[in-house]
N, CA and C of each residue as an Amber inpcrd file, in Angstrom:
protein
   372
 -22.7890000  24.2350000  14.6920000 -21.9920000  25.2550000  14.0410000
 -22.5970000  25.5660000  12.6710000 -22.7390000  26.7910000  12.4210000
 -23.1780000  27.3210000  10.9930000 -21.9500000  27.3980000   9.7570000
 -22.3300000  27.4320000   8.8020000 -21.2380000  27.0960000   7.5880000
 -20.7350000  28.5120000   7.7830000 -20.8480000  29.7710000   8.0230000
 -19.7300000  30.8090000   8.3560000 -18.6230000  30.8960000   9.5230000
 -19.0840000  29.7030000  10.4780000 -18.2350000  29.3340000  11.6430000
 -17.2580000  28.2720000  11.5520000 -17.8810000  27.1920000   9.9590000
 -17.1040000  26.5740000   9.7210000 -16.1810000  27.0290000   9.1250000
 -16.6320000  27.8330000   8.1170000 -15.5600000  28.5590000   6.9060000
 -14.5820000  29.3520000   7.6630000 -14.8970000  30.1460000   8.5210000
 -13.9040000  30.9910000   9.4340000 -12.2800000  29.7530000   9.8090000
 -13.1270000  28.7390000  10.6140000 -11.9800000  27.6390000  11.5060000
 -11.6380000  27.1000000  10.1240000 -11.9820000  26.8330000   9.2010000
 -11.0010000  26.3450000   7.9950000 -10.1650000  27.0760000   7.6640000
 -10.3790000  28.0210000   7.5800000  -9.5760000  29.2630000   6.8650000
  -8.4550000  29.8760000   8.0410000  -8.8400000  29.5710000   8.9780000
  -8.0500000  29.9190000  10.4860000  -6.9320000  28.5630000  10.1670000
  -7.5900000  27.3530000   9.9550000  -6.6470000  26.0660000  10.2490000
  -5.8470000  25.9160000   8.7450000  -6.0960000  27.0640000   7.7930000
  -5.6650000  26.7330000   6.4660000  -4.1370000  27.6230000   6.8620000
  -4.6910000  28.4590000   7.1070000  -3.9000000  30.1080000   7.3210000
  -2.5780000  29.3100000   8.2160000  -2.9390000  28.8380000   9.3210000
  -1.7370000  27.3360000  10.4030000  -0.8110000  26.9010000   9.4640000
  -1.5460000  26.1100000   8.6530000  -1.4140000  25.0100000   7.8100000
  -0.1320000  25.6540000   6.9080000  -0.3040000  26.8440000   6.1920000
   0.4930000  27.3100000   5.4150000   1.1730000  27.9730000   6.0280000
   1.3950000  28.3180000   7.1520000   2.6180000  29.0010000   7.9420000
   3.2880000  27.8950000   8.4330000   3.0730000  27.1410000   8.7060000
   3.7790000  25.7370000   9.2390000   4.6420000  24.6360000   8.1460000
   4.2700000  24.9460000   7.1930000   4.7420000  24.2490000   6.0670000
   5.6630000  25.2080000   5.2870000   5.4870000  26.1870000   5.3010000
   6.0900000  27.6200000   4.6050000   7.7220000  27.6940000   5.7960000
   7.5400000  27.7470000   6.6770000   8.3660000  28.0070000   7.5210000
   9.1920000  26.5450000   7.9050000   8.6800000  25.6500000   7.7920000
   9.1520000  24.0440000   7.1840000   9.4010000  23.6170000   8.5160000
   9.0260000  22.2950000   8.5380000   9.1460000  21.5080000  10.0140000
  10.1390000  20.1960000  10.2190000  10.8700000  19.7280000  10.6900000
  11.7380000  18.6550000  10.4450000  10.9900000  17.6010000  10.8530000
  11.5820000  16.4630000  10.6560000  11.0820000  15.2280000  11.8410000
  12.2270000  14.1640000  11.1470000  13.2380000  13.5980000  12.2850000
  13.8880000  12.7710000  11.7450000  15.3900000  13.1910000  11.0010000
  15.4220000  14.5150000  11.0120000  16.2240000  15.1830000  10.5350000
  15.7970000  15.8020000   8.9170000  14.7540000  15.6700000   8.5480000
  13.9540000  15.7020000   6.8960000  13.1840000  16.5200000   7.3270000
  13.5740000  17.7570000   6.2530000  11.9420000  18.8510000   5.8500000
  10.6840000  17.7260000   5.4520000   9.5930000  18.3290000   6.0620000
   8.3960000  17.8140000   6.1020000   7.4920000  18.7710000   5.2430000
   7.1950000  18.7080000   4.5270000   5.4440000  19.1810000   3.7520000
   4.2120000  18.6320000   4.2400000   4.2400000  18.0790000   5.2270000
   2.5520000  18.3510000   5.5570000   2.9010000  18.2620000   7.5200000
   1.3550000  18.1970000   8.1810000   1.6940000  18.3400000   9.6770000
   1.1310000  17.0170000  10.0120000   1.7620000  16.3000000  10.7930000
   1.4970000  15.0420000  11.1820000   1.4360000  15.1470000  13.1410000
   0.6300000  14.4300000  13.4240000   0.3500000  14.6710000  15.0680000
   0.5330000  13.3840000  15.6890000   0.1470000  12.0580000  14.8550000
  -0.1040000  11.0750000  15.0980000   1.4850000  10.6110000  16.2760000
   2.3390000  10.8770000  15.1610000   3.9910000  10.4620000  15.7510000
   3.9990000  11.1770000  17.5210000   4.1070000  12.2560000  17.4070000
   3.8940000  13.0100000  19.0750000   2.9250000  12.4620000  20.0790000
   1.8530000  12.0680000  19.6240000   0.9880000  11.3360000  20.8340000
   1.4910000   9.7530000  20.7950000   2.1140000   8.8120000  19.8050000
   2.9910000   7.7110000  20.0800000   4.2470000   7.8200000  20.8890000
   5.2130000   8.6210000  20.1660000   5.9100000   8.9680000  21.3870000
   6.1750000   9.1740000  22.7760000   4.5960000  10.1890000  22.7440000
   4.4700000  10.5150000  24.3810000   4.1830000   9.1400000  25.4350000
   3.0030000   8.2060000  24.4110000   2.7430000   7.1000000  24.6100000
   3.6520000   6.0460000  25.0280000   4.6400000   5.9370000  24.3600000
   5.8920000   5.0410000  24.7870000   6.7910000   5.7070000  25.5740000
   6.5070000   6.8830000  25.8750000   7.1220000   7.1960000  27.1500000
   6.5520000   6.9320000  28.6540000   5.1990000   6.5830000  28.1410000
   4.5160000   6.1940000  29.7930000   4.8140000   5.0310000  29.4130000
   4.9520000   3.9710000  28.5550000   4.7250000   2.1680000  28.4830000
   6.1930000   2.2480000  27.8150000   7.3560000   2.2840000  28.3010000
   8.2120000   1.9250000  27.3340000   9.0050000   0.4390000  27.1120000
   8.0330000  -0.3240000  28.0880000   7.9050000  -1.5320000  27.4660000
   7.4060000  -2.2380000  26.2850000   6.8060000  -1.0370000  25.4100000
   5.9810000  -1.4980000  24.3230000   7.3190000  -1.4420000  23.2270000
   8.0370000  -0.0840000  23.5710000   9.2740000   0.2740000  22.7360000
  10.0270000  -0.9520000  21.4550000   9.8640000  -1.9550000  22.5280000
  10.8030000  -3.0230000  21.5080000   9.7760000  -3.5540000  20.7220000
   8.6030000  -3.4200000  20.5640000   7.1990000  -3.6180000  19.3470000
   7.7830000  -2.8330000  18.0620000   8.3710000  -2.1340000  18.4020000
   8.6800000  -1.0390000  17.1250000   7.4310000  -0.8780000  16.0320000
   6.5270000  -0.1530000  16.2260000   5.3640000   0.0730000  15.6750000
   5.9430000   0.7350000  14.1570000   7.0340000   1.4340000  14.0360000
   6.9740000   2.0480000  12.9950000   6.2610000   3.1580000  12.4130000
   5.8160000   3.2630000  11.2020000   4.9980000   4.2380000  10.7890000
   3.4460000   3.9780000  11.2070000   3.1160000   2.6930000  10.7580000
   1.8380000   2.2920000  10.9390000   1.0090000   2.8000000  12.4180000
   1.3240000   2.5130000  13.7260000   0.6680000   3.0010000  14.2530000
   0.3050000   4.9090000  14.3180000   1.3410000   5.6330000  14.5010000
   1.2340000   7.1400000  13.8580000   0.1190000   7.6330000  13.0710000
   0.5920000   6.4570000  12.4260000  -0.6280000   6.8640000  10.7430000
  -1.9660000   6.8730000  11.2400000  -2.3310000   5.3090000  11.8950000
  -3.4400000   5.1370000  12.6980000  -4.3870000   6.4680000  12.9590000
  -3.2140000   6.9500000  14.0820000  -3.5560000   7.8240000  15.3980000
  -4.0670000   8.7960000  14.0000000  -3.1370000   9.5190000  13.4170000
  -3.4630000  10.6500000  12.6090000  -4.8060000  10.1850000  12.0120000
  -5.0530000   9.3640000  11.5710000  -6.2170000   9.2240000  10.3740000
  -7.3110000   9.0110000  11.4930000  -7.5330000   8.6800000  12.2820000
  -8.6310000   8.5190000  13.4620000  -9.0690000   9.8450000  14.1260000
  -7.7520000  10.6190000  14.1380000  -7.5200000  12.8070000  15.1400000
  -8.7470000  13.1220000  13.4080000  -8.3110000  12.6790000  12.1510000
  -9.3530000  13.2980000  11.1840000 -10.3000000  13.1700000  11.3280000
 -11.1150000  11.9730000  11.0340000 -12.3380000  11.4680000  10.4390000
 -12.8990000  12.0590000  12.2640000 -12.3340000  11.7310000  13.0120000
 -13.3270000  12.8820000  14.3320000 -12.8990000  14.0900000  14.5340000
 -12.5340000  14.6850000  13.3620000 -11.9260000  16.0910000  13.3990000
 -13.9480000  16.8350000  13.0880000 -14.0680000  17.9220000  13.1850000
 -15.3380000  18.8140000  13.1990000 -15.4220000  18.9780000  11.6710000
 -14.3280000  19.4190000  11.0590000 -14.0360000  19.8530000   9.6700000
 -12.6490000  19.1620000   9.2500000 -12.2090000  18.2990000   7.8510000
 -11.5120000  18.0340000   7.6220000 -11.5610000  18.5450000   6.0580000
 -10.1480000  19.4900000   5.5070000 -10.0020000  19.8460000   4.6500000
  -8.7750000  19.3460000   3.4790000  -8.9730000  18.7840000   2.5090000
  -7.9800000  18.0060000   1.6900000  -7.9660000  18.2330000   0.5010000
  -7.0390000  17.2550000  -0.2980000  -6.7670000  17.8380000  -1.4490000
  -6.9070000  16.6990000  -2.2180000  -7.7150000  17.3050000  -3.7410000
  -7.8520000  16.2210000  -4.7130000  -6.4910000  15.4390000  -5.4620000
  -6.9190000  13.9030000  -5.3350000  -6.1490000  13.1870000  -5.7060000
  -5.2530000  12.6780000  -4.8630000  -5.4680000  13.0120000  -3.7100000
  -4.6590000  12.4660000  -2.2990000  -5.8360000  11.4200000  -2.0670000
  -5.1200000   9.7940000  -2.0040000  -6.2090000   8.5870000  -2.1170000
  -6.2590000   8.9160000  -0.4840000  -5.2560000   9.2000000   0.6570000
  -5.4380000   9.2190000   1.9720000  -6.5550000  10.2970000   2.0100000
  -6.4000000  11.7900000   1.6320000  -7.6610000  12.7350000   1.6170000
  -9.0530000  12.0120000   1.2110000  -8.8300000  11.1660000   0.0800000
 -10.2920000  10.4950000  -0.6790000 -10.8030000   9.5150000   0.7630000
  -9.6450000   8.8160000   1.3220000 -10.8580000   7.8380000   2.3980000
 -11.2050000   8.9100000   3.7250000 -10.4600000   9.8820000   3.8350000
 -11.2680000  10.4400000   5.4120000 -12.5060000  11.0440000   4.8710000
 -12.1960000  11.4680000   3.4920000 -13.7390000  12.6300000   3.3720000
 -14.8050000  11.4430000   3.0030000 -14.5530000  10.5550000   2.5070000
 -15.2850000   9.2940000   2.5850000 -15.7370000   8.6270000   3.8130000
 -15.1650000   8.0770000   4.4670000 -14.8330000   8.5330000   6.2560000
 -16.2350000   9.4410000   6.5450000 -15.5670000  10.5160000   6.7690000
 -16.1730000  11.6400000   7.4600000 -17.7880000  11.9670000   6.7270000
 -18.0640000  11.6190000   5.6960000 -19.1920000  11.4090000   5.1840000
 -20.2280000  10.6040000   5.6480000 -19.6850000   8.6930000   5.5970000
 -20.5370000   7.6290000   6.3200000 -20.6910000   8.4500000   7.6560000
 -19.7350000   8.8950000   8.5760000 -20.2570000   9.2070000   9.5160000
 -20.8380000  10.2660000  10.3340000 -21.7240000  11.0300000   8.7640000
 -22.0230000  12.4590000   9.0700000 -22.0680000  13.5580000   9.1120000
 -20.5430000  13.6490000   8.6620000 -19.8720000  14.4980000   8.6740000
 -19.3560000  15.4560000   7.2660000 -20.5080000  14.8950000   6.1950000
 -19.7450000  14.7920000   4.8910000 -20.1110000  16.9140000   4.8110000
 -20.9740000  17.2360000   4.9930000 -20.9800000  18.7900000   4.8550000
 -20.0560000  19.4360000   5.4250000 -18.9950000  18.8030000   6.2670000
 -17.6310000  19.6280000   6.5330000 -16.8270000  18.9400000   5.7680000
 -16.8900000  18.5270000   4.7500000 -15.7060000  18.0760000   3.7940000
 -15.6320000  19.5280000   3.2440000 -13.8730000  20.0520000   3.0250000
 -13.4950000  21.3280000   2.3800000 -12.4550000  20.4980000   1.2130000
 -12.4650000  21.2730000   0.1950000 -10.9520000  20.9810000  -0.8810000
  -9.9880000  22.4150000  -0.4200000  -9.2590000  21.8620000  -0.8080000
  -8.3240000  22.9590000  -0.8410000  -7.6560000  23.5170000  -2.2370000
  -7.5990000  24.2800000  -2.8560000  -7.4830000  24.5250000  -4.2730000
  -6.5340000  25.7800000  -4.1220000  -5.9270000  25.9540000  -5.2850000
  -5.4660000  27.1650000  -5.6570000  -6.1150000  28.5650000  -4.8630000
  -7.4160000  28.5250000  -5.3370000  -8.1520000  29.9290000  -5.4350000
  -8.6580000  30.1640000  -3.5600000  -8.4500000  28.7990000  -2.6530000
  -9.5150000  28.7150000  -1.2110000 -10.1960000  27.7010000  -1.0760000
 -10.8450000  27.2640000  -0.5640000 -11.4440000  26.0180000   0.0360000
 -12.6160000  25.9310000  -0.1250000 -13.1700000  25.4010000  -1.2110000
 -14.4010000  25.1730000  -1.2750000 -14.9550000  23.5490000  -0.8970000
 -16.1200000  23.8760000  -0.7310000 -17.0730000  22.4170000  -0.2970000
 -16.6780000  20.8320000  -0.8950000 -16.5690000  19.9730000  -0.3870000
 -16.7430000  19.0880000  -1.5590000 -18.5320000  18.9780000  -2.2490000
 -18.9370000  18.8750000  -3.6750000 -19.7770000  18.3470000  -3.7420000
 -20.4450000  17.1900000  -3.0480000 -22.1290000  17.0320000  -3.5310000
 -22.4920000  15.7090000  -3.3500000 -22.6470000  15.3140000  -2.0850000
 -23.0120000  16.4420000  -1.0850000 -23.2600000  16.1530000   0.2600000
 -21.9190000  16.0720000   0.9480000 -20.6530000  16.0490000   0.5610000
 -19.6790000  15.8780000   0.8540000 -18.8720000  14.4620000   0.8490000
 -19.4890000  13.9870000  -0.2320000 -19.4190000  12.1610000  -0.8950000
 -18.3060000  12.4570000  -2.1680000 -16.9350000  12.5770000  -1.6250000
 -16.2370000  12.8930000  -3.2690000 -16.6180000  11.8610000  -3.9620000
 -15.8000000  11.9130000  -5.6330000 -15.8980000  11.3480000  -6.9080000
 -15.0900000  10.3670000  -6.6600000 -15.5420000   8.6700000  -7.0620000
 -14.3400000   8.0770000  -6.8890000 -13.1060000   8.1630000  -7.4620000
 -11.9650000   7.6020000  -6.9150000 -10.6250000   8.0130000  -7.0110000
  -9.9670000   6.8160000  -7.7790000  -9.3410000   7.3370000  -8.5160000
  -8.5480000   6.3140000  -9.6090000  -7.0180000   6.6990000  -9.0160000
  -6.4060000   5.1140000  -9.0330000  -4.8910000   5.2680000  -8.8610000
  -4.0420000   5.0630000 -10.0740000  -3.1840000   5.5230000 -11.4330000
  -2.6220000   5.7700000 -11.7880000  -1.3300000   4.9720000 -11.8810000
C-alpha cells in the first residue's frame, strides 16, 4: 500500500471513528468515548465455551483481544499522551509497522516522527 492509500483508510477510519463517538455508544449501560471490539469477540467467545463463563475474565482479557486487533491492525492511529497509544505505536514499530503510525491532532492525522518510533512517554 502507498502512503495515499494509507492516508485515504485513515481518514475513512477517522471519519467512523468520529461518527461513532459523536453519536455515542453504550456498553454496560455507560456512554462510551472510544470503540472497543475486544469485549464482542469475548462475548461471542463465551458463548461457544460457556464453561469458561465462571473464569470471569473481566476487563483484562477484552483489553488483550483489543490491543493484539491493533498492533496487527495495517495502520494504527492514536493520540499523544495516551501511555496505551505510546505501547501499540511502539508495538507496531518493533514489528514493522512503524511508517503506519498516524497521530491524531486537532488539525488531521499526521505521521508519527522517527520512522514511526514515538518520544518516550512520561507518566505524571
Amino acid at each position: 500500500m502507498d502512503r495515499p492509500q494509507i492516508r485515504q483508510m485513515a481518514e475513512e477510519n477517522l471519519k467512523t471513528f468520529n461518527r461513532l463517538t459523536t453519536i455515542g455508544s453504550r456498553h454496560e449501560g455507560k456512554d462510551k468515548s472510544v470503540i472497543e471490539c475486544g469485549h464482542q469477540h469475548v462475548d461471542k467467545y463465551l458463548d461457544k465455551h460457556p464453561h469458561e463463563r465462571e473464569y470471569r475474565y473481566g476487563v483484562l482479557l477484552p483489553m488483550v483481544v483489543d490491543y493484539e486487533m491493533l498492533i496487527e491492525a495495517d495502520v494504527f492511529i492514536g493520540v499523544r499522551g495516551s501511555s496505551y497509544s505510546n505501547d501499540v505505536w511502539i508495538s507496531c514499530y518493533h514489528n514493522g509497522k512503524g511508517l503506519y503510525n498516524y497521530e491524531y491532532i486537532r488539525d488531521g492525522i499526521i505521521p508519527i516522527d522517527n520512522g514511526g518510533l514515538p518520544s518516550p512517554f512520561e507518566c505524571f
